[in-house]
N, C-alpha and C positions, 0 to 999 in steps of 0.2 A: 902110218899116221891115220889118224879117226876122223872123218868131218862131222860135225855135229851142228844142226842147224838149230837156232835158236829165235825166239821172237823177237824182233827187231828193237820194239820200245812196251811198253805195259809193265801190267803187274807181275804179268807171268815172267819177262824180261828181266825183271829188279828181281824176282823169287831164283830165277835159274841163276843168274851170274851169283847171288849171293851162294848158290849154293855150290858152285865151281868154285869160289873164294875158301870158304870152307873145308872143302875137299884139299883145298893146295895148291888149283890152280890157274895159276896167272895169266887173264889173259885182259886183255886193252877193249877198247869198246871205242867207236868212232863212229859219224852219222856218215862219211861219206868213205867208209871201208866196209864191204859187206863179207870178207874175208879174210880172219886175223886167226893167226895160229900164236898157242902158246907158247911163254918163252922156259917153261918146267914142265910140260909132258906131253908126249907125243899125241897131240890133238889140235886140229883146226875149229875154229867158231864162225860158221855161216849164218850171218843175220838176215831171216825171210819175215814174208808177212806171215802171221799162226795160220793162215788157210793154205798157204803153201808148204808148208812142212811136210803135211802126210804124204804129198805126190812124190816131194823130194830126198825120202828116206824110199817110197814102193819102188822108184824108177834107180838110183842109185847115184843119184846126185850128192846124195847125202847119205854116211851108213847110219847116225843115230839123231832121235831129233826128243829136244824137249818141246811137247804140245798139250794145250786143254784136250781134258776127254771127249767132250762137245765138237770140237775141231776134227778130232781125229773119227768120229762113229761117223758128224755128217759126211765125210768124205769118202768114207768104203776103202780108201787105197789098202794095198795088200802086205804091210807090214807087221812085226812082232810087238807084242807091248813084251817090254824086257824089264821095267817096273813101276811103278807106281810111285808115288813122288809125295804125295801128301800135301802140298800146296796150290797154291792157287784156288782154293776149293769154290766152287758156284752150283749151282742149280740150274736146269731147264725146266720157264716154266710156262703155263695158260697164264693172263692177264687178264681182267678186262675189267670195264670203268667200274668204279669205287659204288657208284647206285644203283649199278645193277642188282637185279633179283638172279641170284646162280643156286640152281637146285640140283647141278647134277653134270654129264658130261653130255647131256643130250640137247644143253643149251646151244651147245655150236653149231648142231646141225642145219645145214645152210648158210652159215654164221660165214662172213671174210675174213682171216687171222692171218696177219702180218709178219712174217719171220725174215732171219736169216738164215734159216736150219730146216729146208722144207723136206729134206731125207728123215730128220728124225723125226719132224712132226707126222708126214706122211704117214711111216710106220705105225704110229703111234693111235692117231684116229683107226687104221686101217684094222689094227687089232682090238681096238675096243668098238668097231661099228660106228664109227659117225663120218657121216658125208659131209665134208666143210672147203669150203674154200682157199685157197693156198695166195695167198699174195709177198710174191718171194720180193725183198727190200733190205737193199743195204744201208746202215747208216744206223739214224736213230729211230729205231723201229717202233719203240714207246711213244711217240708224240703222234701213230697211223692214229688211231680210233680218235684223239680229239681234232682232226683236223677232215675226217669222214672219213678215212684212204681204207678203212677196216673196222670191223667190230669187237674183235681183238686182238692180242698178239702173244705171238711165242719165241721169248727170245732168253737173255742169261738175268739170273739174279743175284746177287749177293746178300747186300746187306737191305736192299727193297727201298730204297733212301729215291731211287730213280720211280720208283713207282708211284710210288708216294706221294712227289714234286709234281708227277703226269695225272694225276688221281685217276692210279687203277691200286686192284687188287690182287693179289697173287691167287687162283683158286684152285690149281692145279698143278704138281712136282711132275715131270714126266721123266726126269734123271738126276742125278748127281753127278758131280763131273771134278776131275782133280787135274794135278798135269801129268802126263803118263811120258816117262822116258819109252821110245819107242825105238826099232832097229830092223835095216834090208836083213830079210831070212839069208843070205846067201852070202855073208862076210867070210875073208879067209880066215885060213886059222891064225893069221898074224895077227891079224884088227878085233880078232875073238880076244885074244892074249889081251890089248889095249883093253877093250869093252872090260875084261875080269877083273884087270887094275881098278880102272873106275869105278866099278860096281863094289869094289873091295870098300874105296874111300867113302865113293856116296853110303854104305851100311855103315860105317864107321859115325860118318856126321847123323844118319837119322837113328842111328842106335842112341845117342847123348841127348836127342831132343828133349824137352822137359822133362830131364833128369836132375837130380841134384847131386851129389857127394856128401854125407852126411859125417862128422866126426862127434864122439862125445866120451863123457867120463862117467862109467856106469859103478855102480857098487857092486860088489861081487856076488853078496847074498839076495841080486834083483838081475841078475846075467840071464838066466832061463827065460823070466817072464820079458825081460826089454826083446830077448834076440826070437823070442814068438811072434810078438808085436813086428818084427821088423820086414818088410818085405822087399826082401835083396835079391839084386840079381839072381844069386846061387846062395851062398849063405855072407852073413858079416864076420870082417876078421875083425877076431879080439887081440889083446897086445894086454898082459899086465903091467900094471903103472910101478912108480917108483914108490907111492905111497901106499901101503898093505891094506888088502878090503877092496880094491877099485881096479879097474877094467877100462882100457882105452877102446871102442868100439867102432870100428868103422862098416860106413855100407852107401847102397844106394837106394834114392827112394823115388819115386814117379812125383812131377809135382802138382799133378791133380790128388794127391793123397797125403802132400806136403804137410798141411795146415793138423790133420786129423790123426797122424802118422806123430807130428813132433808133441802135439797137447798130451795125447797117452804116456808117451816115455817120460814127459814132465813130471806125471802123475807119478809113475815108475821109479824117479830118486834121479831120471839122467841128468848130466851139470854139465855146463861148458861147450853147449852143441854147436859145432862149428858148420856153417851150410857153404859147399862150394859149389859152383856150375861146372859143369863137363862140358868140354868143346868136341872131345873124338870121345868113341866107347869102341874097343875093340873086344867082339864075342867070339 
């Protein structure tokens, strides 16, 4: 059986359950159960705060944990990242008030900046040279510089909507950050077995992500030029129709490519294009 600890309530909470849902599996959620195992696969769901995650995969409280990247570099502990997750996505970044004059990174020097993340920011000044002030703050660390507590701050961003409200500026990315499936170096080879199941499903759900399934009825004497055009997994399978001249075509397409992908085969003679969504893609 696998523990796997997870964040208790957020974004990242709603991304990771959604994606256990996905994968196949069923597990319950409750505010006052912080350990519920599934009732379809050999795995338990440990709901922690996200700063407690990384301890509790290094120490072996837990063998696998989904956490922000943010969470897991400030913290150093001594686990695997096993994979990369693609959601949750955020930024760390410098802030500061919306009137300032910002010419550079040498404005902080001596500057106070307000964090919850003083490992990354540390490092961060430490290799670009500036001496600044560290004022470590839990909570809402956007509101430090209008109330004097700091001159700016370094904390997550997203959509900038918090910044905005607080009139600062964004003037500086010092990471990118996603949710990273992480895991104790030291599992048996039972729990290894579990982990390679899961890792099977979770590829299978992020292989369909913004894919589509694409069907159409192509003419036979435009077959070469459509199946150029087409950018399929491997290649598109063709099926001749019942009517003489035409081509049932099928494939997959990315749907950042969706819009640009179907106008061409339009061009091309295709009829009938049928768009389905993939839920699993197995490669």
């Amino acid at each position: 059986m696998l523990r796997i600890a997870v964040q208790s309530k957020g974004r990242l909470y709603e991304d990771t359950m959604a994606l256990l849902a996905e994968a196949g599996i069923k597990v319950t959620s409750s505010k006052r159960t912080l350990l519920v195992q599934s009732s379809n696969f050999p795995i338990e769901v440990l709901y922690l705060r996200d700063d407690d995650i990384p301890q509790s995969v290094a120490t072996g409280v837990a063998d696998l944990g989904i956490v922000g990247e943010n969470e897991f570099e400030e913290r150093g502990e001594q686990a695997d990242i096993v994979r990369r997750l693609g959601f949750s996505r955020c930024r760390l970044s410098l802030a500061i008030p919306k009137s300032t004059d910002y010419q550079g990174l040498q404005w902080f020097e001596d500057k106070k900046i307000a964090t919850s993340y003083p490992n990354i920011l540390r490092r961060f000044l430490n290799e670009k040279g500036v001496n600044a002030h560290i004022h470590v703050i839990t909570g809402s660390v956007e509101i430090s510089p209008g109330i004097g507590l700091a001159d700016a701050i370094f904390d997550i961003v997203s959509s900038g909507s918090t910044l905005v409200s607080n009139n600062l500026r964004e003037v500086e990315v010092v990471m990118q950050s996603e949710a990273l499936l992480i895991g104790n170096p030291t599992l048996s080879a039972e729990k290894r077995a579990v982990l390679d199941e899961l890792l099977f499903r979770i590829e299978s759900v992020k292989a369909a992500e913004d894919k589509k399934y694409v069907l159409m009825n192509v003419p036979s004497d435009r077959l070469d030029e459509i199946i150029q055009v087409l950018p399929g997994a491997k290649s598109p399978t063709v099926m001749p129709l019942a009517t003489p001249g035409w081509n049932s075509v099928h494939t997959v397409i990315d749907e950042k490519r969706f819009w640009e992908v179907i106008s061409r085969l339009k061009e091309l003679g295709a009829q009938g294009i049928l768009v389905i969504p993939i839920e699993k893609m197995i490669l």
